[in-house]
C-alpha positions in Angstrom: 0.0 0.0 0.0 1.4 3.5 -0.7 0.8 6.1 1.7 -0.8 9.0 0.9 -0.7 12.8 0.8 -2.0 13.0 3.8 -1.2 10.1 6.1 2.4 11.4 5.6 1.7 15.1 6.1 0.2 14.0 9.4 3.1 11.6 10.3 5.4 14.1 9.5 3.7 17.1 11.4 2.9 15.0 14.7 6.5 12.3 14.9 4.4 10.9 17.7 3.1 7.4 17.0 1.5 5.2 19.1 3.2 1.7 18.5 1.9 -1.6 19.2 3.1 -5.0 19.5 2.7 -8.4 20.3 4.4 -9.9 23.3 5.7 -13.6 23.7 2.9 -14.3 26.0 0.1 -12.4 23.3 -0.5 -9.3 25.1 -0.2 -6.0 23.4 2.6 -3.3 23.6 1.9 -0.1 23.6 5.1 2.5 23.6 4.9 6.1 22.5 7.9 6.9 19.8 8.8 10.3 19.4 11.0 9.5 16.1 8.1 8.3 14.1 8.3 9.8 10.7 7.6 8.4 6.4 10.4 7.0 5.0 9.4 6.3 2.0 5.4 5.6 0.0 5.5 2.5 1.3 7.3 2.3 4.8 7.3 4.5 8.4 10.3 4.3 10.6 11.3 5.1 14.2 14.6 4.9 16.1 15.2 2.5 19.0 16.5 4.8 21.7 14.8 3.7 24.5 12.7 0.5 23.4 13.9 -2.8 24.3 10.4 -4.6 24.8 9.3 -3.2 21.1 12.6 -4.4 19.7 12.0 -7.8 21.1 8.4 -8.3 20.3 9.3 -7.6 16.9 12.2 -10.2 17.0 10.0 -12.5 18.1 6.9 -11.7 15.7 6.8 -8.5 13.9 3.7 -7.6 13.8 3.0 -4.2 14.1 0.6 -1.1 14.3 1.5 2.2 14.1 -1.2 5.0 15.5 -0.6 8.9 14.5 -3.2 11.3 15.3 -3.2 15.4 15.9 -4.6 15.9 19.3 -6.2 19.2 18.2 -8.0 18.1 14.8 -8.8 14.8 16.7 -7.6 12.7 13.0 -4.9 10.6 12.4 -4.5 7.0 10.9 -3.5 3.7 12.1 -1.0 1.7 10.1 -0.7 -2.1 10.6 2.4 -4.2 9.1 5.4 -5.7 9.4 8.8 -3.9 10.7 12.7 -5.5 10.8 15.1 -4.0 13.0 18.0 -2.6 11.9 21.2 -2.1 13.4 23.5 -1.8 9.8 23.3 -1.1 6.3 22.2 1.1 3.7 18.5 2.1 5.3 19.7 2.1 8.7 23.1 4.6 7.9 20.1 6.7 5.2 17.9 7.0 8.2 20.7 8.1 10.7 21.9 10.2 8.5 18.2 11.9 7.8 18.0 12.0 11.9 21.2 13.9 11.9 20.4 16.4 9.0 16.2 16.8 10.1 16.5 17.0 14.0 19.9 17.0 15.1 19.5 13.6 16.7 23.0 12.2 18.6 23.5 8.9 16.9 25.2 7.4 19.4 22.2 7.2 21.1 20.6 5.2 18.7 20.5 1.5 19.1 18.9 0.8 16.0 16.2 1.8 13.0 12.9 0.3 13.2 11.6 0.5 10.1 7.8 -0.2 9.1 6.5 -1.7 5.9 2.8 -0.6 5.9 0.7 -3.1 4.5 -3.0 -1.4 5.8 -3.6 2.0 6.8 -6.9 3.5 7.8 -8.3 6.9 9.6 -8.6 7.2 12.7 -11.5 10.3 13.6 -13.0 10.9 16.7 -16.4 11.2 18.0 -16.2 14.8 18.0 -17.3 14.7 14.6 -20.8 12.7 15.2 -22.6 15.8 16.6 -21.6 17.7 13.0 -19.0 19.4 14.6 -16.7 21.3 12.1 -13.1 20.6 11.9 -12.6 24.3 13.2 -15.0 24.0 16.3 -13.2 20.9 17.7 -9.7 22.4 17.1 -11.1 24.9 19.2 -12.6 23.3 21.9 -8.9 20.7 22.0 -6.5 24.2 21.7 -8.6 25.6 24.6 -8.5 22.4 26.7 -4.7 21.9 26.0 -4.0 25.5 26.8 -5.8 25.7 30.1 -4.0 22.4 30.8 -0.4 24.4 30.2 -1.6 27.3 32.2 -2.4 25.2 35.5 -6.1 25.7 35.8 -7.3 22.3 35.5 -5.8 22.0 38.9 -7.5 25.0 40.4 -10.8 23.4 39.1 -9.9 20.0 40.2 -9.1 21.8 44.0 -5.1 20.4 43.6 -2.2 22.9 43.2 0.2 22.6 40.5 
């Protein structure tokens, strides 16, 4: 499956996904990666900084599901596959090298290049949207949450401090 305009407009604004796995015993992994971004139509890729239990469940089936969404708009898309791990070679030095140019990542941090082939992808929108709300109305009411979140008041109106 090719990604399109879109999906990869939204993976590259957000580089959040939410990724899942399988683990030996069948229960799911869920790990946030900060590195997710398009690597090419047809694959997504994250680095392995701080991921052992991903990088195993992946050596041991690699099954995977990638979710991206923008908390404001409330859209994203889920992407389910396959990934390898990579610790040499071409893909793994290109994608290193891109994380060095793009965002001024310290390589020697990086234990190794996940990287995704998407087989599925599908959006994700939430239930926002049933009630007719436009795009613009829920960005609203999710920039208003999220900024009364930064400026402390949700704990005045929960009765905490911050």
């Amino acid at each position: 499956m090719r990604l399109d305009d879109d999906m990869r407009r939204v993976v590259r604004e957000q580089r959040l996904g939410f990724v899942a796995t399988v683990c030996p015993d069948g229960t799911p992994n869920l790990s946030p990666k900060g590195t997710t971004t398009v690597w090419d139509d047809e694959h997504l890729v994250f680095l392995h900084v701080h991921s052992p239990n991903t990088v195993a469940n992946l050596a041991a089936n690699p099954s995977i599901e990638v979710n991206v969404v923008d908390p404001i708009l409330r859209k994203g898309y889920r992407f389910k596959g396959t990934a390898e791990v990579l610790t040499s070679g071409d893909v793994h030095d290109g994608v290193l090298d891109y994380f060095r140019r793009e965002r001024g990542t310290n390589s020697e941090r990086v234990r190794a290049v996940v990287l995704m082939h998407v087989d599925a992808a599908a959006p994700v929108v939430s239930p926002a949207y049933d009630s007719g709300a436009s795009e613009d109305e829920v960005a609203q009411r999710w920039r208003d949450h999220h900024l009364g979140l930064a400026g402390g008041s949700h704990f005045a109106a929960e009765g905490g401090s911050p």
